[in-house]
C-alpha positions as semicolon CSV with decimal commas, in nm:
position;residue;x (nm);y (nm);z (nm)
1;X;9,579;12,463;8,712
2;X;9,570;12,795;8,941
3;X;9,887;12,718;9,113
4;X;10,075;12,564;8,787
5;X;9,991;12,911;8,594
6;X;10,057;13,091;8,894
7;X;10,422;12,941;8,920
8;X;10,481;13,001;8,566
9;X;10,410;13,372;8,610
10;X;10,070;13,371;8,426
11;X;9,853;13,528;8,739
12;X;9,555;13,582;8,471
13;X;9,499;13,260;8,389
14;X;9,580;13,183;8,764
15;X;9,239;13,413;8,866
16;X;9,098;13,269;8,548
17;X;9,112;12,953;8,695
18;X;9,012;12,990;9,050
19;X;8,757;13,208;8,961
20;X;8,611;12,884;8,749
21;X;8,720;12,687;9,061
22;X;8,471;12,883;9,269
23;X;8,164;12,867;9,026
24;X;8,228;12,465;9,071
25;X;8,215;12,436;9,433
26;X;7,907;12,666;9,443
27;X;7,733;12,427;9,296
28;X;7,829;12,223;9,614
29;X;7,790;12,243;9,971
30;X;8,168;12,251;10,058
31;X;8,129;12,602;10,194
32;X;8,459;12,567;10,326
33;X;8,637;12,470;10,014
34;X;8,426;12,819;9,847
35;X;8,581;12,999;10,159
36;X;8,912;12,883;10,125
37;X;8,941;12,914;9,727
38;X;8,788;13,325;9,808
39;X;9,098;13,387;9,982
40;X;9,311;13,203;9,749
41;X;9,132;13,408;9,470
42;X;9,168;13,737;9,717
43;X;9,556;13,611;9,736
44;X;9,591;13,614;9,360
45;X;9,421;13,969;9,282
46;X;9,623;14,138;9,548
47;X;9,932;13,956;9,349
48;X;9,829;14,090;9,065
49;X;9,730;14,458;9,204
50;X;9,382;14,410;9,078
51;X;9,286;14,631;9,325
52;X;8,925;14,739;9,235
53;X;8,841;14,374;9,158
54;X;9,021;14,281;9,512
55;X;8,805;14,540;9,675
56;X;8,475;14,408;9,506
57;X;8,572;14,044;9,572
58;X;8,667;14,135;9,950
59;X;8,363;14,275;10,033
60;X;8,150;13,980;9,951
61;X;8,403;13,741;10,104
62;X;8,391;13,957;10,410
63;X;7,989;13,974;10,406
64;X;8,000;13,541;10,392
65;X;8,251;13,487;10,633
66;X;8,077;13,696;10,880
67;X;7,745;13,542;10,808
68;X;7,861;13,241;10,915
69;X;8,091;13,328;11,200
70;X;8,401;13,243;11,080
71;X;8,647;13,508;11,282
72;X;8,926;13,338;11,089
73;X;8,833;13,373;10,779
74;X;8,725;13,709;10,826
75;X;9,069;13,790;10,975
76;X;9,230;13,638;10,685
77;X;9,003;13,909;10,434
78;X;9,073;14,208;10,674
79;X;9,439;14,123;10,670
80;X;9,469;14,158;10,286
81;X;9,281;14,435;10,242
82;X;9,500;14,643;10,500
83;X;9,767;14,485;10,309
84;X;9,593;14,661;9,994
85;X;9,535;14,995;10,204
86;X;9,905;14,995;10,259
87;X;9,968;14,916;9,916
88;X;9,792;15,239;9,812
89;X;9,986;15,470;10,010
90;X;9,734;15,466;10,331
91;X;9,926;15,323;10,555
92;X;9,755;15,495;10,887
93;X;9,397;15,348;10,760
94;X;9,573;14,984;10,713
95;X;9,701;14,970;11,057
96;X;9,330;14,940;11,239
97;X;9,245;14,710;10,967
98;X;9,530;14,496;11,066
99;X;9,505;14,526;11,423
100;X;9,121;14,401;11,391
101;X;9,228;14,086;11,218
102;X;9,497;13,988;11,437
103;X;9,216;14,032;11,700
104;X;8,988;13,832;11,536
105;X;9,229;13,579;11,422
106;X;9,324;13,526;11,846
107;X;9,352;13,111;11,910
108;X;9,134;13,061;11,564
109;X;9,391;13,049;11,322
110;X;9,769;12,895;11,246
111;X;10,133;13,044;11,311
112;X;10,165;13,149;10,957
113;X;9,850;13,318;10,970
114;X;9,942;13,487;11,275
115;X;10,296;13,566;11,127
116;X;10,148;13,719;10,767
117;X;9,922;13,948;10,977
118;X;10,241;14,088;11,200
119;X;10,476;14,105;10,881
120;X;10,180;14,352;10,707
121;X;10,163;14,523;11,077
122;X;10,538;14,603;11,056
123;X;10,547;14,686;10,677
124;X;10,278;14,960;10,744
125;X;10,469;15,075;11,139
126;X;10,781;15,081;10,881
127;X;10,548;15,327;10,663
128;X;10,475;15,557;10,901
129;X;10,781;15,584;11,051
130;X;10,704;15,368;11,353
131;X;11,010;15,189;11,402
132;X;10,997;15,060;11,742
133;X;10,651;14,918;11,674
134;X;10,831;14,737;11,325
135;X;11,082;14,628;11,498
136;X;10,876;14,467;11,771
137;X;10,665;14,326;11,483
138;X;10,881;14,179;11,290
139;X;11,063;14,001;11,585
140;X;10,716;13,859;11,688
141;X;10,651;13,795;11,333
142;X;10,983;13,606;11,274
143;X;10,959;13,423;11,554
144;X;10,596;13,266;11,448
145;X;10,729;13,194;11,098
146;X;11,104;13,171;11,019
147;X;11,150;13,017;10,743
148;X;10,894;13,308;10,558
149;X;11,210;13,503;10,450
150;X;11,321;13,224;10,193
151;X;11,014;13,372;9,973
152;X;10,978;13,715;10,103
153;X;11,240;13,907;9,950
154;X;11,037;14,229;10,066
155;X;11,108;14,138;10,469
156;X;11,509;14,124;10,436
157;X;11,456;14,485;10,276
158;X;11,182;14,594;10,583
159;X;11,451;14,415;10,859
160;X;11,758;14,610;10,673
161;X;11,560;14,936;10,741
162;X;11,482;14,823;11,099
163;X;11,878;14,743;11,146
164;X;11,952;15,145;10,939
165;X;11,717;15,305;11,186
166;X;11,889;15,084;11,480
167;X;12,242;15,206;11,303
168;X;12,327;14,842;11,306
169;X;12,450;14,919;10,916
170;X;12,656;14,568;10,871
171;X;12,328;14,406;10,949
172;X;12,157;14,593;10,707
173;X;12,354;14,569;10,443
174;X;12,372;14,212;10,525
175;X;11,961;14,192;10,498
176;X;12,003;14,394;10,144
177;X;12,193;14,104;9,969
178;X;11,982;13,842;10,110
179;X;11,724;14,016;9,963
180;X;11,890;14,034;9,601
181;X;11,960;13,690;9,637
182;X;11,602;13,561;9,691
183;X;11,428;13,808;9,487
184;X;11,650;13,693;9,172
185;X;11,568;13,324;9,280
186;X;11,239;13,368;9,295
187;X;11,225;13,544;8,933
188;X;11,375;13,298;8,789
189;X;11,153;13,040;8,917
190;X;10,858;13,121;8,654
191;X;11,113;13,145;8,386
192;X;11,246;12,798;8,445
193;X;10,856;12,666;8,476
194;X;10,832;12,844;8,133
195;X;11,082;12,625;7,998
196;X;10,952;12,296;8,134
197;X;10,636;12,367;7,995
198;X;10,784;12,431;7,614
199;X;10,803;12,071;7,487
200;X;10,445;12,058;7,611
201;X;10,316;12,377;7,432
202;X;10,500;12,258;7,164
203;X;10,304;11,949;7,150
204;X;10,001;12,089;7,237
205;X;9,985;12,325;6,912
206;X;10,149;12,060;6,699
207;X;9,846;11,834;6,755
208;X;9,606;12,130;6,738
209;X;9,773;12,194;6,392
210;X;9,718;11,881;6,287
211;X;9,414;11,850;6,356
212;X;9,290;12,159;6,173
213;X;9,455;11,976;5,862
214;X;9,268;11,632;5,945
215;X;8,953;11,862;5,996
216;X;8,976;12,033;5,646
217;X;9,051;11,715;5,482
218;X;8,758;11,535;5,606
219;X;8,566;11,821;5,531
220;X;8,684;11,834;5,176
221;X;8,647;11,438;5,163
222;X;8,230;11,480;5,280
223;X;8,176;11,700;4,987
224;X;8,364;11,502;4,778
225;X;8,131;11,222;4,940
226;X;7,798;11,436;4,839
227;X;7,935;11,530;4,530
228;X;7,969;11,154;4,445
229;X;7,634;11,054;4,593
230;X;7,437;11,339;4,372
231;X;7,593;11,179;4,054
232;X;7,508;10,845;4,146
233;X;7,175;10,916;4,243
234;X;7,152;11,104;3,865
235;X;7,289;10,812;3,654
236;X;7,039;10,579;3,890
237;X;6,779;10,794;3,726
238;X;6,910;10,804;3,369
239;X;6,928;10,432;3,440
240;X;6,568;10,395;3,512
241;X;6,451;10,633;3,283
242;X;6,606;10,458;3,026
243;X;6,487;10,128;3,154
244;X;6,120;10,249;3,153
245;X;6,120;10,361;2,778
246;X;6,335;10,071;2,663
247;X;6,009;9,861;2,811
248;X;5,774;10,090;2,661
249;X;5,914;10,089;2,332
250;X;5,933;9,710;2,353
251;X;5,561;9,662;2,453
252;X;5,492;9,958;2,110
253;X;5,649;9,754;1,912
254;X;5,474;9,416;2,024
255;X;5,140;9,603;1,983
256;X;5,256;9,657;1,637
């Protein structure tokens, strides 16, 4: 449900839903499933630049993971929130944080991992005007992880700076309209999803429609139901009261 909202561009129902997610598997001891729907939930609040939240939800993701020793996941946490750092204009402050989880990422954790990590690394060298340092980065980066730049438009715009500062200007220009390209792709993405899911909202509040109709008629057919019982129950006692002083005047007149 997480990812489906999240591909259709609805990120609050997205944390909505992993947040529920999480309050499942607590009840659980798949502490690796909590661990890995944290970052996931980490993922989407950074997405969504619910920063405060992020920071909140980092911290106790950060205190778990290194309560139990996991150097990857803690590497994952300590990569977004540099990535957050950055975000907020503190680039200089983001760099240690990022440095410290590629360290404690080392053999623990996956090429794409590993890539993500030196991608934020080069975004915030890129910040500070580091450009030999981006550069070496992104190369490092790119070569963990090619295929990353078919969904992050972001990277063809930090490699076209890398190629301006290099004065390689065809290349950059080059790295510009790739990233137009993707970026319009990928926006269009949720608005197609949108579409698909239409007929289905369509559906979905047709039946809830109808049965708000089907729920005020039987409504209005119980206390047509009572109504009906109340008057039966009075003419049953008309009918015995009747019956009771049609006998009595029967034995009167017998007495007579």
């Amino acid at each position: 449900l997480a990812s489906a909202n999240k591909r259709a561009g609805d990120l609050a129902a997205a944390v909505d839903a992993i947040k529920h997610a999480i309050l499942i598997l607590k009840t659980t001891d798949d502490t690796e499933g909590i661990n890995r729907t944290m970052l996931d939930l980490l993922v989407l609040l950074l997405e969504s630049g619910r920063y405060d939240e992020f920071k909140r939800q980092g911290d106790e993701a950060l205190s778990a993971l290194q309560a139990e020793h996991d150097t990857a996941g803690q590497a994952k946490v300590l990569w977004r929130q540099g990535d957050v750092l950055r975000r907020q204009g503190q680039a200089a402050d983001a760099l240690s944080l990022l440095h410290s989880a590629l360290r404690k990422l080392g053999a623990n954790g996956g090429a794409a991992d590993e890539a993500g990590i030196l991608f934020a690394l080069a975004k915030a060298d890129a910040d500070v005007a580091d450009w030999p340092a981006a550069e070496a980065h992104f190369r490092q980066a790119l070569n963990d992880d090619p295929a990353v730049l078919s969904n992050e438009p972001s990277l063809y715009g930090l490699q076209a700076g890398i190629c301006e500062r290099r004065g390689d200007i065809q290349e950059a220009l080059r790295c510009e309209r790739n990233q137009v390209r993707v970026r319009d792709s990928l926006l269009s993405e949720p608005m197609a999803a949108r579409l698909l899911r239409l007929p289905t909202m369509y559906s979905v509040r047709t039946q809830d429609r109808d049965l708000k109709v089907l729920h005020e008629e039987n409504q209005a057919a119980a206390l047509g139901l009572a109504s009906e019982r109340i008057k039966s129950r009075f003419a049953t006692g008309m009918c015995c009261l009747l019956s009771i002083l049609v006998i009595v005047l029967a034995i009167i007149r017998r007495k007579v």
